[in-house]
N, C-alpha and C positions, 0 to 999 in steps of 0.2 A: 504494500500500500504506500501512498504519497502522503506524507504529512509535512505542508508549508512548502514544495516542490522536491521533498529528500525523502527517497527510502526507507521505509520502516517495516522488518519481518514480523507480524503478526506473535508467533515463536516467542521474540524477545520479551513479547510484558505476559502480567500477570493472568490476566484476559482478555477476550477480543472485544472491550469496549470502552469506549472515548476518555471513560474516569482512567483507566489502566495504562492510556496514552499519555493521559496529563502527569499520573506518577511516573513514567520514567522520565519525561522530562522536566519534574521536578516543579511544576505549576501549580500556582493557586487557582484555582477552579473560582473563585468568586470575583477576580479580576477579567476573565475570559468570556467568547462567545465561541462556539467553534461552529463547523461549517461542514456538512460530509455531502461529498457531491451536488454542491452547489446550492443546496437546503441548512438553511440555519437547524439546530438541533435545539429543544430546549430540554435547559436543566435536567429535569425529572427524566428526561431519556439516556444522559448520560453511562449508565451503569448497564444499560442492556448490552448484551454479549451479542454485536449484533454488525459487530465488521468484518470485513472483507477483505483479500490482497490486494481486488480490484478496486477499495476505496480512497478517494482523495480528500482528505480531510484538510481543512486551514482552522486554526485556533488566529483566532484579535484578540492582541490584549488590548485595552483599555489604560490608558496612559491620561493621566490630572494634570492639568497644567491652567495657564490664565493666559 
């Protein structure tokens, strides 16, 4: 799968779903929105085992500023 345009073996995390993406790269999930094929995913879906190698996922973070 693509996460942010780079490689990610499904294998390497804990589970096949988006919360299991954000721990290995080590994200605060309440800063973020992510994105899986082109559809925003909201929160409460997070945690479903429900990815794919063929999925492309982009995480936004959210950055405060004036």
């Amino acid at each position: 799968m693509k996460v942010n345009g780079k490689d990610l073996i499904l294998q390497n995390l804990s589970s096949h779903s988006i919360s299991s993406v954000l721990e290995f790269f080590k994200l605060k999930p309440e800063t973020l929105a992510i994105e899986k094929n082109g559809e925003i995913v909201p929160k409460e879906n997070w945690k479903k085992n429900d990815l794919l190698e063929s999925d492309k996922i982009e995480i936004i973070k959210f950055v405060g500023g004036g």
